[in-house]
N, C-alpha and C positions, 0 to 999 in steps of 0.2 A: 341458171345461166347468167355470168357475168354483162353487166349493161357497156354496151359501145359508149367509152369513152373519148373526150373531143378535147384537143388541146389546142392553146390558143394563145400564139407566141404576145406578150406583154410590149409591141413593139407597132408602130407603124399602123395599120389600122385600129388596133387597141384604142387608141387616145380618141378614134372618132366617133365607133361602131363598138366596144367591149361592152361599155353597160348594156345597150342594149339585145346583146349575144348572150351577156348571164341571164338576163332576165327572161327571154326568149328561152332558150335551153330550160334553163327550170321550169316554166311551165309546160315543156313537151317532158318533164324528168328523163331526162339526157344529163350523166353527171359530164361536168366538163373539168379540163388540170389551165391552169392559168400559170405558165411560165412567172418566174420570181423578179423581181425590180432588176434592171440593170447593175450587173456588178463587172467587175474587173474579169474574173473568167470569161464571163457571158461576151467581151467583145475581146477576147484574146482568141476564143474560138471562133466568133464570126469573121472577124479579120482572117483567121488562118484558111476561112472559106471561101472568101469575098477577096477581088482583084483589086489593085489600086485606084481605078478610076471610080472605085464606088462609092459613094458619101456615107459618113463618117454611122450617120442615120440607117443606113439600109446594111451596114455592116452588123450595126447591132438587132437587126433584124436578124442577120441572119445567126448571128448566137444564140437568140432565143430558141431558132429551129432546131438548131444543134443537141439544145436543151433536152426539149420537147419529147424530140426523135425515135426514144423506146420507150419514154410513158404516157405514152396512150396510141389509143389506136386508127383513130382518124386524127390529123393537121388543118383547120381552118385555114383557107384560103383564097380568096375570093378574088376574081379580076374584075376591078372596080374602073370601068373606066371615063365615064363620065355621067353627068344625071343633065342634059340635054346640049345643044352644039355650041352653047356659051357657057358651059358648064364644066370642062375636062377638066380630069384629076391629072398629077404627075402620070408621068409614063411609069412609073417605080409600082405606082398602082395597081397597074395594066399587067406588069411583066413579073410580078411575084410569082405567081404560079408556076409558070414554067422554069422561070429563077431556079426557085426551089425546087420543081420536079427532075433538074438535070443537075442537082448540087447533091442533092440526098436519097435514100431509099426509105422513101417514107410515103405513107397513103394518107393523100389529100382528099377533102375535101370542099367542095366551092360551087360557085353559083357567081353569074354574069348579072352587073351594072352596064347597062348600054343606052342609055334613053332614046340616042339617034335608032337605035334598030329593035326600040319595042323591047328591048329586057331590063325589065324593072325589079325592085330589091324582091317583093312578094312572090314574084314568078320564079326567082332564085331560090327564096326559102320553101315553096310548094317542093322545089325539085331535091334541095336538101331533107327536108321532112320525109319526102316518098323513098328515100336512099335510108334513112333511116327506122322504115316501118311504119309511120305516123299519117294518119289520115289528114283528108284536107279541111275538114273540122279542124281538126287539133293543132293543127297549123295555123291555122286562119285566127284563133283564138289566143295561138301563145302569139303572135305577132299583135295583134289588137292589145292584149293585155301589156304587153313588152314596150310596147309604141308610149301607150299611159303612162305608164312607170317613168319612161326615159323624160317623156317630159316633162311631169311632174320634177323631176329631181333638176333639170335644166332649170326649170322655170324661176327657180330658188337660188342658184347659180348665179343667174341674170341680176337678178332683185338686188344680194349681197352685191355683187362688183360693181353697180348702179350707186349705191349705198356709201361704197366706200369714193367714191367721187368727190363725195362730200368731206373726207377726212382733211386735216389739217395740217396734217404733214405732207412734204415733200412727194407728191402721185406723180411715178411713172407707169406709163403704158409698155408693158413685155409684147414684143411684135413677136410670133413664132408659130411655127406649128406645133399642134399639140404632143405629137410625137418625140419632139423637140424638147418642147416648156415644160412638160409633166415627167420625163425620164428624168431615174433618180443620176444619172451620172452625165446629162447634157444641163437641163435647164433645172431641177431642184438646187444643186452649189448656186447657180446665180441667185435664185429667189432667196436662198438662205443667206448670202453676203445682203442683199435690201435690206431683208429683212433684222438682221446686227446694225445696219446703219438707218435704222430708223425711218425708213421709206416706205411707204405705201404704195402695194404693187396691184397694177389693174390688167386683168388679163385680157387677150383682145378677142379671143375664142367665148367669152362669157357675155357673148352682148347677142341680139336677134342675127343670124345669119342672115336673114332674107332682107333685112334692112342694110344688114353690111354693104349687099351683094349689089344695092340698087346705090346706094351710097358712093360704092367705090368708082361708079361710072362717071360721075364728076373727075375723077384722078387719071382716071384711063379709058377710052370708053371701046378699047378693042382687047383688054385684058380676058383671054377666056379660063384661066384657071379658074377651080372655084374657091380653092382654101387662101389663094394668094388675093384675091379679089374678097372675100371676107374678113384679111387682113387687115388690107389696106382702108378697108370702110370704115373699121371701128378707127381706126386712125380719125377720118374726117368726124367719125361721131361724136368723138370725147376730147377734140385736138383743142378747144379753148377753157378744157375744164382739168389738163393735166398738166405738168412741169415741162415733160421730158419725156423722150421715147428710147427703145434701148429696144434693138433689133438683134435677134439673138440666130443662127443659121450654123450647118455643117457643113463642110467642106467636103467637096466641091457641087454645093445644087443650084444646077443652072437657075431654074424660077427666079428663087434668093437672093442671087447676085443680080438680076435683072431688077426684079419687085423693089428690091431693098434700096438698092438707088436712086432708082424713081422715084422714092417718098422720101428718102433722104433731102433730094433738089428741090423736091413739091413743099412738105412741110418747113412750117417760121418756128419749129419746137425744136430745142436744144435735140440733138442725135446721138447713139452711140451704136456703133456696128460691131456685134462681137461675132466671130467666126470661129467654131472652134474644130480641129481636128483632134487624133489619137495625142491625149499628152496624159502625163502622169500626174502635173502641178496645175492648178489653178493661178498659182501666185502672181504672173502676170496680167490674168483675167482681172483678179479681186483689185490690183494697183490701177486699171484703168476704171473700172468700177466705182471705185472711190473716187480718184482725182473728177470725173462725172459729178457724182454726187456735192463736188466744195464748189463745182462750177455752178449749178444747180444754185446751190444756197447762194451765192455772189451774188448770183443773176436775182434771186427771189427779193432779198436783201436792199440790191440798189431800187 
């Protein structure tokens, strides 16, 4: 008998929660299909599924699903909606699920984040596990085992972008979310234009969360998101140890345009706000990118 298969769109939770779902999975041996990097199909079909008012981000969400859709037999989904009442994730979080259960015909599977009402990540994967035949041993153990692993591999993460603090080149700080900064067709072109121009790029997801989180209440002290509140911390963490900052977001997320102003006004670090929607060219991006960077050198220089 062929093993239930779990697919697991490469978008949107991925960047927060994937490692530790491979890891997890593999030790209950659950094979899982992991959607391929963002490409041009992949948001030609999400767009063709996704309205206009949806950012640019949740579009290629939903190409992934699109993907997904006939190979394999359960869809990873989870309604994450927050981990306690100063803690709330985007609503995009929250409303994936149903998103996608009135978009496609496809068989999800998920598990509730709720801290205010007592549903925690464990009590999710207990109910996933028992959906999947798996006792609560075996559960309990891939998630222990899975938990280690993830932060071992974090922990390494942290050290190296600590590390390059100290480099001598031109260090900007990437403000983004990870879903954002690590897709190959939002935030890899930007790292790779830095990267040609010889900048040293510090990521702001690569620093202690819980430190961000306490950090960023100096900025804002009624801020309840929690990824936009971990943003803005490493901001305050690393703001007299880097050049410049360079805010990277999709059009149209509300958070984004709220967060990203507020640290624009707040911070004394050179800024750049890049917003991107559906385009085909860079070329404008990489022209402001640059003219940043001779600004940069001016400023280092006098």
């Amino acid at each position: 008998m062929d093993k239930v298969k779990i697919g697991i769109p490469r978008s949107m939770y991925y960047y927060f929660y994937g490692r530790f779902w491979k890891y997890f999975f593999e030790y209950l041996d659950v094979p899982i299909i992991v959607s391929p990097k963002t490409n041009k199909e992949i948001i030609k079909n999400g767009s063709f599924k996704s309205i206009d008012e949806m950012c640019m981000s949740l579009k290629i969400f939903m190409g992934h699903i699109d993907y997904l859709k006939d190979k394999c037999d359960y869809i990873l989904i989870p309604r994450i909606d927050n981990y306690g009442y100063d803690n709330q994730t985007c609503t995009n979080f929250l409303s994936l699920y149903d998103l996608v259960s009135n978009v496609f015909d496809v068989n999800i599977i998920n598990y509730n984040i709720d801290y205010t009402k007592k549903q925690r990540e464990i009590d999710g994967l207990y109910y996933i596990g028992a959906c999947l035949k798996k006792t609560r041993k075996q559960i309990y153990h891939a998630y222990k085992m899975a938990k280690i692993k993830e932060k071992k591999d974090l922990k390494k993460e942290i050290i190296y972008n600590y590390n390059k603090l100290k480099s001598n080149k031109i260090k900007i700080l990437v403000v983004a979310h990870p879903y954002n900064l690590y897709d190959d067709f939002i935030g890899k072109p930007i790292i790779k234009m830095l990267d040609m121009l010889n900048v040293c790029v510090i990521y702001c997801d690569k620093f202690e969360s819980d430190l961000c989180r306490e950090l960023a209440l100096d900025l804002s002290s009624n801020l309840y998101w929690k990824y936009s509140r971990e943003n803005i911390g490493a901001i305050k963490l690393v703001e007299d140890k880097i050049d410049g900052i360079i805010f990277l977001s999709t059009f149209p997320c509300g958070p984004d345009s709220l967060v990203n102003e507020l640290m624009i006004r707040k911070t004394k670090k050179p800024c750049l706000n890049l917003i991107l929607d559906d385009m085909d060219s860079l070329t404008g991006i990489e022209t402001r990118i640059e003219s940043f960077i001779d600004i940069l050198e001016k400023k280092i220089q006098n």
